[in-house]
N, C-alpha and C positions, 0 to 999 in steps of 0.2 A: 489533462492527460488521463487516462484508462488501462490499466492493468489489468489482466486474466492471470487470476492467482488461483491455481488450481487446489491447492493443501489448504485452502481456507475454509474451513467448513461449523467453525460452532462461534459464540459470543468471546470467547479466551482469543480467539484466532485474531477476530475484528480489535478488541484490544491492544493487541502486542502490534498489529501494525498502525493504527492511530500512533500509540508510543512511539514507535521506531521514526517513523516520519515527521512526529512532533521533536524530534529532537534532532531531526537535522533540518528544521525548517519550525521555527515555534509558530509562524504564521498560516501555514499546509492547512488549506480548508480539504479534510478527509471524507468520504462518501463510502461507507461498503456495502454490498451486495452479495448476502451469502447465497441466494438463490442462484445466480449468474455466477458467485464465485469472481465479482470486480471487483475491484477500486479505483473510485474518483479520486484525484489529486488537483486540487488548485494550487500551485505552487509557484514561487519564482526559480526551483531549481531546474538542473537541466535531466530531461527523462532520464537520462543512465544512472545519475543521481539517487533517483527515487528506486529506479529498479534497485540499484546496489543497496539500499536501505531496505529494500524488499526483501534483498536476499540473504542480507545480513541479520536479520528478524526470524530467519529460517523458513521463508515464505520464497522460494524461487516465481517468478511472474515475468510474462512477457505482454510487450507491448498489444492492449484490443481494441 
């Protein structure tokens, strides 16, 4: 799944969401893209899931 995380923009950003999503999923293969401002998710959760992790991280993201 593919997120458009728009507030994501330096190496701190990309961190805190790797974290966020490694901890509700320790398995979450994580991809980000500061250029695009994405993130890949391999995961077994369900997307509202991740987004809620997204947004709970301080990263609000919608589905791209």
């Amino acid at each position: 799944m593919k997120f458009h995380v728009p507030d994501m923009s330096c190496g701190h950003c990309t961190a805190t969401i790797e974290k966020a999503l490694g901890a509700v999923d320790t398995k979450a293969v994580v991809t980000t893209d500061l250029e695009t401002r994405t993130v890949k998710i391999i995961s077994s959760l369900d997307p509202a899931d991740v987004q809620a992790a997204l947004e709970g991280a301080g990263y609000p993201a919608s589905p791209a």
